[in-house]
BAZA-377316 format. One record per residue: residue number from 1; x, y, z of N, C-alpha, C in turn. Coordinates in steps of 0.05 Angstrom, whole numbers, always signed. Layout:
N
  drenmar    n.xx    n.yy    n.zz   ca.xx   ca.yy   ca.zz    c.xx    c.yy    c.zz
      NUM       X       Y       Z       X       Y       Z       X       Y       Z
...
REM end
This chain:
117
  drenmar    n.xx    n.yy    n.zz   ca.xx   ca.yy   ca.zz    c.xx    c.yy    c.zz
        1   -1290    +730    +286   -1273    +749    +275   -1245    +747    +287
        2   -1244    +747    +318   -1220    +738    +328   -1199    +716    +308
        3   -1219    +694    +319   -1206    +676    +295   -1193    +680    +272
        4   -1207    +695    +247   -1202    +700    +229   -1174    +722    +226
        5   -1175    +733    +249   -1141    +743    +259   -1124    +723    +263
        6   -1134    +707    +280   -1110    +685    +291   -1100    +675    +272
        7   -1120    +668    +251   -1113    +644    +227   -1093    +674    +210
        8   -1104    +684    +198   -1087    +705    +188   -1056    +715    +186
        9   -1056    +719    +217   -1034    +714    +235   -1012    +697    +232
       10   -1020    +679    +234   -1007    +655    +231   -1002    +643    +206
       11   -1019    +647    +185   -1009    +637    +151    -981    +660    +157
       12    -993    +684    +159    -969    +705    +146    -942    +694    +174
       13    -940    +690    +184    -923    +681    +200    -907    +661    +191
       14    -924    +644    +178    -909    +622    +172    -904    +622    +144
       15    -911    +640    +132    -903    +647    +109    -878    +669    +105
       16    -867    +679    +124    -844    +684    +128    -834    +667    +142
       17    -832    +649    +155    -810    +636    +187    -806    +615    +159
       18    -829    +599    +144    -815    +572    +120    -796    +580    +107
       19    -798    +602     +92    -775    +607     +74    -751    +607     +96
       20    -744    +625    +120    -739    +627    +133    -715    +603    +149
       21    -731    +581    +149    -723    +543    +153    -710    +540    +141
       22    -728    +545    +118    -706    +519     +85    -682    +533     +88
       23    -674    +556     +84    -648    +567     +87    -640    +562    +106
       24    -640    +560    +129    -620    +552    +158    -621    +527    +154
       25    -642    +506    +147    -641    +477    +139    -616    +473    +122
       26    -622    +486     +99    -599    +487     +77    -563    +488     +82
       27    -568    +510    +103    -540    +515    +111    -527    +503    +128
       28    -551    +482    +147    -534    +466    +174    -523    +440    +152
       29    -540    +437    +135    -542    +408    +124    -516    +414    +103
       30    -509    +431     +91    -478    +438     +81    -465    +442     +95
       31    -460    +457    +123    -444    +451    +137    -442    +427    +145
       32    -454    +403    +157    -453    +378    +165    -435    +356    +128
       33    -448    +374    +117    -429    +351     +95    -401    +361     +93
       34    -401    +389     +95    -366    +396     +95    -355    +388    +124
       35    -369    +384    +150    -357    +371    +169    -341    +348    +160
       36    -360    +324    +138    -361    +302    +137    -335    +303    +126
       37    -338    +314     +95    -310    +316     +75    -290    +325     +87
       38    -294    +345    +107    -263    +344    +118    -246    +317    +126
       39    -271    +309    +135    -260    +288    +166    -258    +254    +155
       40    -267    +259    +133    -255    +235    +107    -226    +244     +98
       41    -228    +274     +93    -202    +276     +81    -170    +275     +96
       42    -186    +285    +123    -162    +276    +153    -151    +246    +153
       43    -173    +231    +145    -174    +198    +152    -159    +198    +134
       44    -161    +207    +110    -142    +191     +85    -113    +207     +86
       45    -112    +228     +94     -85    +231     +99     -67    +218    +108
       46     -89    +215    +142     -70    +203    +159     -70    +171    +157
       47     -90    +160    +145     -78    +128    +133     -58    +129    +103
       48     -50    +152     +87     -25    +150     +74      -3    +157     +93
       49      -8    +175    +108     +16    +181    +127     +31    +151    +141
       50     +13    +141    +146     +25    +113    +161     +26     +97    +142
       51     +21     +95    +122     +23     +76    +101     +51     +80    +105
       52     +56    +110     +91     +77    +115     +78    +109    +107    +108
       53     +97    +115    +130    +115    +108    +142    +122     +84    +158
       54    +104     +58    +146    +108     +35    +147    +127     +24    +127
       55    +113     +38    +102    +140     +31     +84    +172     +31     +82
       56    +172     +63     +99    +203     +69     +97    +209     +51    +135
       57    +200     +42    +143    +205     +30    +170    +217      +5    +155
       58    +199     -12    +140    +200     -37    +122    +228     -33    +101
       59    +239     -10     +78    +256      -9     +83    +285      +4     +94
       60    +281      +7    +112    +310     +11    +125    +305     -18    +137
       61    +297     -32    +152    +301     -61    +156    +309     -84    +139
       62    +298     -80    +109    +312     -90     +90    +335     -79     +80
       63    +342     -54     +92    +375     -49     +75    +391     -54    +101
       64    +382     -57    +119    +395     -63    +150    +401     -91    +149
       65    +381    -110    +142    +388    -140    +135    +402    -140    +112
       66    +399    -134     +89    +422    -130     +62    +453    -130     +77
       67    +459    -102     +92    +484    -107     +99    +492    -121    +113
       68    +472    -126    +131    +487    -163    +149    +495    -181    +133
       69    +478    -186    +116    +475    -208     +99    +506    -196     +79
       70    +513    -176     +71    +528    -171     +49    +560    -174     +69
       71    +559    -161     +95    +580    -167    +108    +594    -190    +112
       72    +570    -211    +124    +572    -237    +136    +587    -254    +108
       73    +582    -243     +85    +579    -263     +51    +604    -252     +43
       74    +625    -228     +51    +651    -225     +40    +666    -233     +30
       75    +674    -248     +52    +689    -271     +49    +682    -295     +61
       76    +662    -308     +55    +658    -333     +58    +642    -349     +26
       77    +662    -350     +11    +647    -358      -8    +643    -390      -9
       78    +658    -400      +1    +654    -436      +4    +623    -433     +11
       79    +613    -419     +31    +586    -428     +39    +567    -416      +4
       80    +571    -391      +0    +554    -386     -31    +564    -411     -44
       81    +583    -425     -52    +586    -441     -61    +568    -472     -62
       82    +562    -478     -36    +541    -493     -16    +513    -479     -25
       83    +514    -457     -20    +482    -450     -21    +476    -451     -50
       84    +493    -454     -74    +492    -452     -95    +479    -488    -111
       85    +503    -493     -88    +501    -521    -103    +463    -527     -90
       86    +465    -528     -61    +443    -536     -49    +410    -527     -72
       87    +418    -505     -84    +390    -493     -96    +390    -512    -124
       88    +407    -519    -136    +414    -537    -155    +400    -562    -150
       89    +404    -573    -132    +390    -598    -123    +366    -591    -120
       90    +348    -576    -106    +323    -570    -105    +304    -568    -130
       91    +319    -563    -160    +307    -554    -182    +296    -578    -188
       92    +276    -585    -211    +260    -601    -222    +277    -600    -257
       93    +274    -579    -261    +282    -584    -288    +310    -585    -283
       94    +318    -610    -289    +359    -620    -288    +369    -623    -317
       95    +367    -614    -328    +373    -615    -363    +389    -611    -364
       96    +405    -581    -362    +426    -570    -363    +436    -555    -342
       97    +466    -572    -343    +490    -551    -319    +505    -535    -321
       98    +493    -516    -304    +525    -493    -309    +545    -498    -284
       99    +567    -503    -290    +584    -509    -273    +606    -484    -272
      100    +601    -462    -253    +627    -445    -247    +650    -450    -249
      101    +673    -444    -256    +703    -451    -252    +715    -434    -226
      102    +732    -433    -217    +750    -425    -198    +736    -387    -194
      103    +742    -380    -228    +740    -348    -231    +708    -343    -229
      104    +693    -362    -221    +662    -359    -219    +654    -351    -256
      105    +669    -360    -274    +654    -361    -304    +649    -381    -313
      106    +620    -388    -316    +610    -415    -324    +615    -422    -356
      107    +625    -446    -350    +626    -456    -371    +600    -470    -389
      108    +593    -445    -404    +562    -463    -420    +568    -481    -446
      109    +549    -492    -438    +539    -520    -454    +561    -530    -470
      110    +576    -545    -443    +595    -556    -453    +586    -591    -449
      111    +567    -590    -447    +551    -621    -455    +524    -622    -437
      112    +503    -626    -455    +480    -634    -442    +476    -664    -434
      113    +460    -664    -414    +458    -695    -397    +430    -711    -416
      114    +449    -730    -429    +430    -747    -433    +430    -730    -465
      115    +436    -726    -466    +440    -716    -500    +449    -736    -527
      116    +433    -746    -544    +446    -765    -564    +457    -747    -589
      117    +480    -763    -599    +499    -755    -618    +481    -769    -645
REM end
């Protein structure tokens, strides 16, 4: 008869404490995923954050080099002139030249190379 208490006892025990579980189970295990989602959404912030301020690092260094480059090129056009011609030579397709005049306006196709009449 004891027994038949103990066992008793104990169904009804655990027949309140299970329901009991699943719910505190339920609620650590949604808390632990909203831990998670936050701490994804931290990560991705803070890797656009540095994205973003790699970019603007990248350019102000390119508008920093621009104006060297735009200062240094003022007045030195003999060398654009050189670097002009130099890229000319480098090309593969030599068909047709545009040759600048004095005022830098090319004179087009005022004869192709190798052209029959």
């Amino acid at each position: 008869m004891a027994i038949g208490i103990v066992a008793v006892t104990l169904i009804g025990v655990a027949a309140y404490a299970l329901p009991q579980y699943q719910v505190y189970s339920a609620r650590m295990h949604g808390e632990a995923e909203l831990a998670r989602a936050t701490q994804n959404r931290q990560v991705l912030v803070q890797t656009a954050q540095a994205e973003r301020d790699a970019e603007i690092l990248r350019a102000e260094g390119t508008a920093k080099a621009n104006k060297i480059i735009g200062e240094s090129l003022k007045e030195n056009s003999e060398y654009l002139r050189w670097l002009w011609i130099s890229k000319l030579d480098n090309q593969t397709n030599k068909t047709v030249v545009y040759v600048p005049t004095d005022g830098m306006v090319p004179q087009l196709e005022t004869g192709r190379i190798g052209e029959e009449k």
